[in-house]
PDB file of N, H, CA, C and O in Angstrom:
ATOM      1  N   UNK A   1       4.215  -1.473  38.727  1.00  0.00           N
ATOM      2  CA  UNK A   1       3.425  -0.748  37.720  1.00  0.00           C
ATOM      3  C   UNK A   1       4.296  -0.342  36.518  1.00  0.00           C
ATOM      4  O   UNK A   1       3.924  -0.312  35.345  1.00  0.00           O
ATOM      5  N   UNK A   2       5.365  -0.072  36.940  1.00  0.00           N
ATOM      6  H   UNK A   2       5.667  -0.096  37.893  1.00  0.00           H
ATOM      7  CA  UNK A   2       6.571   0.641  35.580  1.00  0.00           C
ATOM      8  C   UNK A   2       6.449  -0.746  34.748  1.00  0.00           C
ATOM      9  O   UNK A   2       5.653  -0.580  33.824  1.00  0.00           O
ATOM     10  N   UNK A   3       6.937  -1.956  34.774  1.00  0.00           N
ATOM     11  H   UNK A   3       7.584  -2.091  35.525  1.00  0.00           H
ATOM     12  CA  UNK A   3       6.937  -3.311  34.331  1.00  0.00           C
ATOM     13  C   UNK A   3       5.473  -3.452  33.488  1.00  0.00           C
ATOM     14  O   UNK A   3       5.477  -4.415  32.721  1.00  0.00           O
ATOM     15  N   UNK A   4       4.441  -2.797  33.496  1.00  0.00           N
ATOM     16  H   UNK A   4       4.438  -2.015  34.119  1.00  0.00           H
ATOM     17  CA  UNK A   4       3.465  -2.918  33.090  1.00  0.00           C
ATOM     18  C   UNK A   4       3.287  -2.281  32.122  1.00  0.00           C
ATOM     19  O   UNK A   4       3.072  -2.730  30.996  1.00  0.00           O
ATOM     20  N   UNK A   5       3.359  -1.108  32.456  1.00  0.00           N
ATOM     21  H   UNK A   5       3.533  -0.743  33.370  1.00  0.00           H
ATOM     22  CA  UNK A   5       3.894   0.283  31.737  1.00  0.00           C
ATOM     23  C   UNK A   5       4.488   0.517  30.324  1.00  0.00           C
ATOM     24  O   UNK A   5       4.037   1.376  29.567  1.00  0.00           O
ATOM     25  N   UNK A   6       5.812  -0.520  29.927  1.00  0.00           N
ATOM     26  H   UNK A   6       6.178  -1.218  30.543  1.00  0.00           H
ATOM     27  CA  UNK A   6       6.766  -0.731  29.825  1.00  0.00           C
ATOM     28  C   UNK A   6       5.826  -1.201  28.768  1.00  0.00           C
ATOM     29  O   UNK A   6       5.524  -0.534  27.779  1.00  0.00           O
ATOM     30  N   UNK A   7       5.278  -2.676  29.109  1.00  0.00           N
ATOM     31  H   UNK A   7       5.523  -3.218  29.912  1.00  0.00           H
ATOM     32  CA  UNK A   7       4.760  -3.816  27.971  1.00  0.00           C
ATOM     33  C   UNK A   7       3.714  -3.488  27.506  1.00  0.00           C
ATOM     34  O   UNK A   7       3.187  -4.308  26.753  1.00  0.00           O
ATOM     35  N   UNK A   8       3.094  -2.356  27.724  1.00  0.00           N
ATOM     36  H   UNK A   8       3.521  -1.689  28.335  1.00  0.00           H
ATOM     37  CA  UNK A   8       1.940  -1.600  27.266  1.00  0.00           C
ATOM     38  C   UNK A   8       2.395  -0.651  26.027  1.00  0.00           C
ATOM     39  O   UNK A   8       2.110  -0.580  24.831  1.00  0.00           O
ATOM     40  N   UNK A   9       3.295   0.080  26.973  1.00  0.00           N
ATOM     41  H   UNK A   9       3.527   0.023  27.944  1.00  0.00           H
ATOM     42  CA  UNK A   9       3.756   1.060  25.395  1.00  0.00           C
ATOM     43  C   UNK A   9       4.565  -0.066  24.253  1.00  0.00           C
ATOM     44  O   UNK A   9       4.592   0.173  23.046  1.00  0.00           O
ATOM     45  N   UNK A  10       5.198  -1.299  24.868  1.00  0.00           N
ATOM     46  H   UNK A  10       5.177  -1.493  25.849  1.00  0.00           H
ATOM     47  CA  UNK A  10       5.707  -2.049  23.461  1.00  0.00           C
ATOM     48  C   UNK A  10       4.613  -2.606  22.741  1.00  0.00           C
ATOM     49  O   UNK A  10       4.736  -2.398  21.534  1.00  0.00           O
ATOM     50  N   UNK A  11       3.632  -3.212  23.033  1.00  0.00           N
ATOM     51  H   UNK A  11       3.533  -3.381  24.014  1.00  0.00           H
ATOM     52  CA  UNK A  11       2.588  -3.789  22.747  1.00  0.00           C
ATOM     53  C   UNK A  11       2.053  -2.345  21.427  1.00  0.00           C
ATOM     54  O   UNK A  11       1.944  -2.787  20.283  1.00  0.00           O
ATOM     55  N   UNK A  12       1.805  -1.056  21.558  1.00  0.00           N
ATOM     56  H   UNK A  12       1.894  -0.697  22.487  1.00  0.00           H
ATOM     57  CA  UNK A  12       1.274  -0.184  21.531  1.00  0.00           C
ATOM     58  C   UNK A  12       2.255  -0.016  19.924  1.00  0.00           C
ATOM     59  O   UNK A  12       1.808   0.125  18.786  1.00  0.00           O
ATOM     60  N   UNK A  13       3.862  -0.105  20.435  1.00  0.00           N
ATOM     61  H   UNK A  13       4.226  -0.220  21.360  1.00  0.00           H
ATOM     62  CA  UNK A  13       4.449   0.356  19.200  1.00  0.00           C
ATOM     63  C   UNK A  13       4.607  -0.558  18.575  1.00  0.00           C
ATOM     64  O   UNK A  13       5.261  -0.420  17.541  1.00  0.00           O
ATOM     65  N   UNK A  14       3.893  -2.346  19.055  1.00  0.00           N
ATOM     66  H   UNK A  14       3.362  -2.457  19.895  1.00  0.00           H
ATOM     67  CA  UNK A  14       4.647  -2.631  17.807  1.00  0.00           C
ATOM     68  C   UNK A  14       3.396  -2.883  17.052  1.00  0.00           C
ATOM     69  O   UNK A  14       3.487  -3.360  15.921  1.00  0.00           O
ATOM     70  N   UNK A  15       2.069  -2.572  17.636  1.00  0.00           N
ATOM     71  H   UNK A  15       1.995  -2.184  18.555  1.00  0.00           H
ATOM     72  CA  UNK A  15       0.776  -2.511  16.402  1.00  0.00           C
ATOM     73  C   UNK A  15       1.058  -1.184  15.700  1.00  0.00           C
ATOM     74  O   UNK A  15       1.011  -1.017  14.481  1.00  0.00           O
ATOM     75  N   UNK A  16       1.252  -0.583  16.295  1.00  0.00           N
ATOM     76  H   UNK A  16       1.290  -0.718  17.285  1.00  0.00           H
ATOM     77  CA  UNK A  16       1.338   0.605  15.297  1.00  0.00           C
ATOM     78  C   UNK A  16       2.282   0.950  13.805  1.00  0.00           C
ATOM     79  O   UNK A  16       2.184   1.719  12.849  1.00  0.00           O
ATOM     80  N   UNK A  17       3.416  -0.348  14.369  1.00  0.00           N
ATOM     81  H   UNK A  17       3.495  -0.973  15.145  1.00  0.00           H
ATOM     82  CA  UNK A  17       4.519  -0.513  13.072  1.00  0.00           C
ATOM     83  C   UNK A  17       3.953  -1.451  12.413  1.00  0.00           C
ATOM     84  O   UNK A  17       4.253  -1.349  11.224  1.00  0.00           O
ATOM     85  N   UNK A  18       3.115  -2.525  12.669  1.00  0.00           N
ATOM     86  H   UNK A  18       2.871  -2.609  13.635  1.00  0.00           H
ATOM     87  CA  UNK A  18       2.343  -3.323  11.825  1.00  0.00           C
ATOM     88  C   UNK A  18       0.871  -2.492  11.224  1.00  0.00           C
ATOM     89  O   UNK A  18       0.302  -3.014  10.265  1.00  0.00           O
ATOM     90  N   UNK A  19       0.493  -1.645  11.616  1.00  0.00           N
ATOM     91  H   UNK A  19       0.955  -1.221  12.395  1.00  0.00           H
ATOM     92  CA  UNK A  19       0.071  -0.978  10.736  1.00  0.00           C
ATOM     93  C   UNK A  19       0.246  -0.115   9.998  1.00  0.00           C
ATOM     94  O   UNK A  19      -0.571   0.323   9.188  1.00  0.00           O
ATOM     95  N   UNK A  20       1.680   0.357  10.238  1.00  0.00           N
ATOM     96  H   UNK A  20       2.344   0.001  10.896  1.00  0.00           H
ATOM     97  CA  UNK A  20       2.521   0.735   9.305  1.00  0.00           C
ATOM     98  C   UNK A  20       2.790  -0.176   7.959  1.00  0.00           C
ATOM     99  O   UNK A  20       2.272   0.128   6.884  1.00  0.00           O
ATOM    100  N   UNK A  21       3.621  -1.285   8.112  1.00  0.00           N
ATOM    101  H   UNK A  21       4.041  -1.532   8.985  1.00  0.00           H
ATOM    102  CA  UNK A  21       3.410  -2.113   7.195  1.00  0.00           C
ATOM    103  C   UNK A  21       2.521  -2.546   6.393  1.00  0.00           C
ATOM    104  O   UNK A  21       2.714  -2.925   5.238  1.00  0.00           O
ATOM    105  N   UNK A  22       1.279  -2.498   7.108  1.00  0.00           N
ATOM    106  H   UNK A  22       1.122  -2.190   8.046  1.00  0.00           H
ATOM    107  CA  UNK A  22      -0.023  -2.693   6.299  1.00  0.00           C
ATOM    108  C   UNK A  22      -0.512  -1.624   5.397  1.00  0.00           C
ATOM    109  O   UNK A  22      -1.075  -1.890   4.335  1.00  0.00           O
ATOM    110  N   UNK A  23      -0.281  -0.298   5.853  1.00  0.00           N
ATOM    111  H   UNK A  23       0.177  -0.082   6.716  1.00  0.00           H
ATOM    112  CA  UNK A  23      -0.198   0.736   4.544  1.00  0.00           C
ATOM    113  C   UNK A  23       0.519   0.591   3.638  1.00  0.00           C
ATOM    114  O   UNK A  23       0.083   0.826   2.511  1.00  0.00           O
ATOM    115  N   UNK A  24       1.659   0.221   3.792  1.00  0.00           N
ATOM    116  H   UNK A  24       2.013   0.030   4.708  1.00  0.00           H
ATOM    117  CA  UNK A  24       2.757   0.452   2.937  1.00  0.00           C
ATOM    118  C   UNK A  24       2.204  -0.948   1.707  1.00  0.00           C
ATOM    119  O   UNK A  24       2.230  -0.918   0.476  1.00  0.00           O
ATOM    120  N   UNK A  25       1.791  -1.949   2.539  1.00  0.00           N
ATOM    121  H   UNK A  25       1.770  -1.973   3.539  1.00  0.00           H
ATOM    122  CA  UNK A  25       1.907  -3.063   1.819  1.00  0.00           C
ATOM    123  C   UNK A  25       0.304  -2.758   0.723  1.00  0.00           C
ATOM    124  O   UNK A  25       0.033  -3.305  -0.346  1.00  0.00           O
ATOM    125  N   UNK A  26      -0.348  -1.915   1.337  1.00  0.00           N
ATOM    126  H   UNK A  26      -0.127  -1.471   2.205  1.00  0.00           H
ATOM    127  CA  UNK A  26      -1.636  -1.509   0.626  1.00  0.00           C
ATOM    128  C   UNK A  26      -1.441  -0.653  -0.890  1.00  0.00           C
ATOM    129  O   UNK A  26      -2.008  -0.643  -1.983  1.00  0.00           O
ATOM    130  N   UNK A  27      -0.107   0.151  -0.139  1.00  0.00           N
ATOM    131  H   UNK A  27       0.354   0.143   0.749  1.00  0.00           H
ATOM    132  CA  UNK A  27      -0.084   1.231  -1.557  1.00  0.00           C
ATOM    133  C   UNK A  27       0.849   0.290  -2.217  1.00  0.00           C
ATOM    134  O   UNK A  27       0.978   0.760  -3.347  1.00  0.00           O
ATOM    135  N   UNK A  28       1.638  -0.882  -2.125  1.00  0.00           N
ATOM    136  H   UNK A  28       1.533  -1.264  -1.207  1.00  0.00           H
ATOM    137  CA  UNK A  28       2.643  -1.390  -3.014  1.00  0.00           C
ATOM    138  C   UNK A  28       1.548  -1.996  -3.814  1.00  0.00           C
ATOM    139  O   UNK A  28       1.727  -1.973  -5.032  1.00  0.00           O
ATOM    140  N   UNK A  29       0.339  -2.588  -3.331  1.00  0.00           N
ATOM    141  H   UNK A  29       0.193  -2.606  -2.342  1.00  0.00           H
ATOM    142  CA  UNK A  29      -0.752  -2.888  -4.110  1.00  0.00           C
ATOM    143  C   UNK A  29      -1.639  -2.157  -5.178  1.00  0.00           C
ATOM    144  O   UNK A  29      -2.305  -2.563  -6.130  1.00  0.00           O
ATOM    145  N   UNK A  30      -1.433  -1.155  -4.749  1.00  0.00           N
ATOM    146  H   UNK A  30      -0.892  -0.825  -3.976  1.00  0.00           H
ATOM    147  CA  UNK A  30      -2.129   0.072  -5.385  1.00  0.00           C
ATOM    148  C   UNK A  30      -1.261   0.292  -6.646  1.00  0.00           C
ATOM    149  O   UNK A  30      -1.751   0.432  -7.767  1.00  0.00           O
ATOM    150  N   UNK A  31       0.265   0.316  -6.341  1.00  0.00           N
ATOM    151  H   UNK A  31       0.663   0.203  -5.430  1.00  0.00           H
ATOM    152  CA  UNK A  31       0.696   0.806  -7.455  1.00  0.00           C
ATOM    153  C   UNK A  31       0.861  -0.320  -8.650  1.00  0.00           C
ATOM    154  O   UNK A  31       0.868  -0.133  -9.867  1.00  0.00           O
ATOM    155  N   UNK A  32       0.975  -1.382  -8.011  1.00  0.00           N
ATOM    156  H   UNK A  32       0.969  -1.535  -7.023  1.00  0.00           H
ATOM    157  CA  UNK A  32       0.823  -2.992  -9.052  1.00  0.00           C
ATOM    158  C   UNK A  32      -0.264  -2.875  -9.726  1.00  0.00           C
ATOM    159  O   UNK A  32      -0.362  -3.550 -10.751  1.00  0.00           O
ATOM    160  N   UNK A  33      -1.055  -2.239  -9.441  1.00  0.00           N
ATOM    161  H   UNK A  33      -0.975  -1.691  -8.608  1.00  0.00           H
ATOM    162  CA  UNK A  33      -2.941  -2.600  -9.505  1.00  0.00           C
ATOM    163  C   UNK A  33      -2.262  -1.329 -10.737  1.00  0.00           C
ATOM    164  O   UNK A  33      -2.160  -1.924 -11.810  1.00  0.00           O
ATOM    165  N   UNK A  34      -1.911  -0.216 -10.854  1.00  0.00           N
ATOM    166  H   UNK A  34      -1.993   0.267  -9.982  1.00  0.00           H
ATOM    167  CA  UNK A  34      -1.985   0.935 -11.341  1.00  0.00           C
ATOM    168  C   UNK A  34      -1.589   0.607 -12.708  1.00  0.00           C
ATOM    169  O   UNK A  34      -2.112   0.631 -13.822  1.00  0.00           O
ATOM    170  N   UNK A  35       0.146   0.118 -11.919  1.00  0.00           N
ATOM    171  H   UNK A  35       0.572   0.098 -11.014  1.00  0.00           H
ATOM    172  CA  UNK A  35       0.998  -0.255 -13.626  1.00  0.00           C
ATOM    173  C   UNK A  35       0.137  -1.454 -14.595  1.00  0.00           C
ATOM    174  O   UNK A  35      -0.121  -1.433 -15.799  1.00  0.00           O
ATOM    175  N   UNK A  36      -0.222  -2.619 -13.400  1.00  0.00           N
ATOM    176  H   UNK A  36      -0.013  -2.635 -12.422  1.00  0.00           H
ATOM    177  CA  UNK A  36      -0.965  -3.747 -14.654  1.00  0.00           C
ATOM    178  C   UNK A  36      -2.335  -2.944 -15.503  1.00  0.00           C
ATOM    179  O   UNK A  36      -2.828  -3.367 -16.548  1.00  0.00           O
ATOM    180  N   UNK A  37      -2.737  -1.817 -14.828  1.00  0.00           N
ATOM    181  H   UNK A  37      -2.336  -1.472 -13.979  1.00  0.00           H
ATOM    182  CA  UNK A  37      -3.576  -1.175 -15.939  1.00  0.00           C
ATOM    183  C   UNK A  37      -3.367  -0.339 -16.666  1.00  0.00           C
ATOM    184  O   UNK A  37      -4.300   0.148 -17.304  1.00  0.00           O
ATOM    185  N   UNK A  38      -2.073   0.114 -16.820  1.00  0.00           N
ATOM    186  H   UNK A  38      -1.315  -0.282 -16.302  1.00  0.00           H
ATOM    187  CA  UNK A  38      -1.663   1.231 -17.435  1.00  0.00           C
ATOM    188  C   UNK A  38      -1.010   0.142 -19.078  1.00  0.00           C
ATOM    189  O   UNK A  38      -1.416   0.201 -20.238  1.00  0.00           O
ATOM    190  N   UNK A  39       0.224  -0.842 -18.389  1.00  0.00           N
ATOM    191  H   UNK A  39       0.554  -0.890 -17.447  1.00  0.00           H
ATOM    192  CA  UNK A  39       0.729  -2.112 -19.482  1.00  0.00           C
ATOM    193  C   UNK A  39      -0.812  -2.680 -20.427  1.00  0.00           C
ATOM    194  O   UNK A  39      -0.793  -2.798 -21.652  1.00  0.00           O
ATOM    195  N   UNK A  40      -2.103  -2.986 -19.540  1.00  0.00           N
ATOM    196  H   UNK A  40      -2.118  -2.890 -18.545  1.00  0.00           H
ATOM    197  CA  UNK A  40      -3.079  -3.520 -20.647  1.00  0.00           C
ATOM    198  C   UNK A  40      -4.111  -2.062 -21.579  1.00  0.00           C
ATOM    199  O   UNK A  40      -4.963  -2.196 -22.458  1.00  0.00           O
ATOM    200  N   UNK A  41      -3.619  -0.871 -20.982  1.00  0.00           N
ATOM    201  H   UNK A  41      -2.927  -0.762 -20.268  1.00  0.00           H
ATOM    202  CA  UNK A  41      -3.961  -0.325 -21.819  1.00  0.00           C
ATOM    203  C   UNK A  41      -3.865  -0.130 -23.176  1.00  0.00           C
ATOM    204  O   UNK A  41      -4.572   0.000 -24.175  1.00  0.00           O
ATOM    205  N   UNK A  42      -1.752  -0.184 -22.530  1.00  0.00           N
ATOM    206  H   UNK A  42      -1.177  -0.289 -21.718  1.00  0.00           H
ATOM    207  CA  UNK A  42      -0.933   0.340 -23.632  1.00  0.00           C
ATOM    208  C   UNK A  42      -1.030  -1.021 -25.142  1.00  0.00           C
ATOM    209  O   UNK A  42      -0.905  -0.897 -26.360  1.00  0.00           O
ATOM    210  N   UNK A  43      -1.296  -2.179 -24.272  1.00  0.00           N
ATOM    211  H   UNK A  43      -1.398  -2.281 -23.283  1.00  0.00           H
ATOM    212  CA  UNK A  43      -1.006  -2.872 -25.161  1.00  0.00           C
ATOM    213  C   UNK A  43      -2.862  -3.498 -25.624  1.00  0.00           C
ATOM    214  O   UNK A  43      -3.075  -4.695 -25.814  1.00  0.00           O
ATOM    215  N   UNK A  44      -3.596  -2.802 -25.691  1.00  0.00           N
ATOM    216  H   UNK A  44      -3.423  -1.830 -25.536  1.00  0.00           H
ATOM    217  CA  UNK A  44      -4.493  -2.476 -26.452  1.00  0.00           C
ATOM    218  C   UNK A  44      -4.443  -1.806 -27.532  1.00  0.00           C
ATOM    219  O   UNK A  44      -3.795  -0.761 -27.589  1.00  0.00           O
ATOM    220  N   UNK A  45      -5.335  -2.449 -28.906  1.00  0.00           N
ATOM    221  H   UNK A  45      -5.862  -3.298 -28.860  1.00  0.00           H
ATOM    222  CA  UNK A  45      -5.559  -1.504 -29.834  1.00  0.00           C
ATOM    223  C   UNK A  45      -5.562  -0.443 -29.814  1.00  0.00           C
ATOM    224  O   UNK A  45      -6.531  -0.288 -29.071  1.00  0.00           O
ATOM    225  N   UNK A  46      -4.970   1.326 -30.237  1.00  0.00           N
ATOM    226  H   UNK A  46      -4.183   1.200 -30.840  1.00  0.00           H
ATOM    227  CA  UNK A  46      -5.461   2.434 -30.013  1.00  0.00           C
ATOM    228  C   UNK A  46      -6.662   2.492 -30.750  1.00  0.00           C
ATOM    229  O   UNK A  46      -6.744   2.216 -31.947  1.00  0.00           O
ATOM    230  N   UNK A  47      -7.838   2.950 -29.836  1.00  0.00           N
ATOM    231  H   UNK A  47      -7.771   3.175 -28.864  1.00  0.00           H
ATOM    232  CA  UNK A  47      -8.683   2.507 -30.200  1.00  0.00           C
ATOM    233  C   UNK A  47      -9.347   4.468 -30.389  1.00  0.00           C
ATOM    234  O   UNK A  47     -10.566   4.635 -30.410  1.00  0.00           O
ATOM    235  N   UNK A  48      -8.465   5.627 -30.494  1.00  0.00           N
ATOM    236  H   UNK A  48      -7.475   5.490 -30.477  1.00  0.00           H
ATOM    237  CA  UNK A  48      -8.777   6.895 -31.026  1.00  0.00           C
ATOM    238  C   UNK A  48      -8.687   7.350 -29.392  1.00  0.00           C
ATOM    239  O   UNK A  48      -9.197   8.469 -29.328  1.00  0.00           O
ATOM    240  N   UNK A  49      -8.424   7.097 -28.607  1.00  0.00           N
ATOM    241  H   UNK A  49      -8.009   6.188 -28.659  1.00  0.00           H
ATOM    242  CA  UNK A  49      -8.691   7.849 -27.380  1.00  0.00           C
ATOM    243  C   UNK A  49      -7.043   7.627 -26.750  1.00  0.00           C
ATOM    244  O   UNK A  49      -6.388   6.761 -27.331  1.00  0.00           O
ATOM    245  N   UNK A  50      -6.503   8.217 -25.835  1.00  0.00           N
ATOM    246  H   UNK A  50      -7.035   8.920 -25.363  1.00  0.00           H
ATOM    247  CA  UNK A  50      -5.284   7.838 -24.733  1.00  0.00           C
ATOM    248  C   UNK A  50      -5.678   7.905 -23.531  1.00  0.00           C
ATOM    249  O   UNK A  50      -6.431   8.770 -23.085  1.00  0.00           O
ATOM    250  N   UNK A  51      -5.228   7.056 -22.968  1.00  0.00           N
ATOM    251  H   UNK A  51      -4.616   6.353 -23.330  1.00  0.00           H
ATOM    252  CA  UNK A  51      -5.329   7.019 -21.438  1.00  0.00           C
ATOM    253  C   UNK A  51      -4.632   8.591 -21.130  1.00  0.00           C
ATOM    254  O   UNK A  51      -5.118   9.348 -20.289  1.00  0.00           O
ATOM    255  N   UNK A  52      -3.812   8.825 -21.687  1.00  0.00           N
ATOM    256  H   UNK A  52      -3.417   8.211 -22.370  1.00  0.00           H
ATOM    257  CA  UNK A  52      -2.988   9.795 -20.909  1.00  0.00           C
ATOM    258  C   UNK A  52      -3.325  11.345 -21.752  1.00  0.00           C
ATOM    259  O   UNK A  52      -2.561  12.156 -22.273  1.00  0.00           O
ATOM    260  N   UNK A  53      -4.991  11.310 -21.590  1.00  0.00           N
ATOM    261  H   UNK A  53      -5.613  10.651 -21.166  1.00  0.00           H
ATOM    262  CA  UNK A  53      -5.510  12.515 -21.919  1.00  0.00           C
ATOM    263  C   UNK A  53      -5.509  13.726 -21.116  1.00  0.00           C
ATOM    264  O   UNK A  53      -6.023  14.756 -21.551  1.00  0.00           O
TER     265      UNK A  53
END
């Protein structure tokens, strides 16, 4: 049963570090997603308004 035990809790930690990764890899997306809209703002006409009102 320990032998079982064993490959249960690894099984257990290593989804849990892959869903670790999968956050991480979510917000590295998030922040790409953030800056490419912040760069096509900037390099828009000012058009009387700022993003950074």
């Amino acid at each position: 049963m320990e032998i079982s035990a064993v490959a249960g809790a690894t099984q257990l930690l290593q989804l849990n570090q892959s869903t670790e990764m999968m956050k991480k890899a979510a917000d590295a997306q998030m922040q790409m997603a953030t800056m490419v809209a912040q760069v096509a703002q900037q390099a828009k006409p000012q058009a009387g308004f700022s993003v950074y009102a």
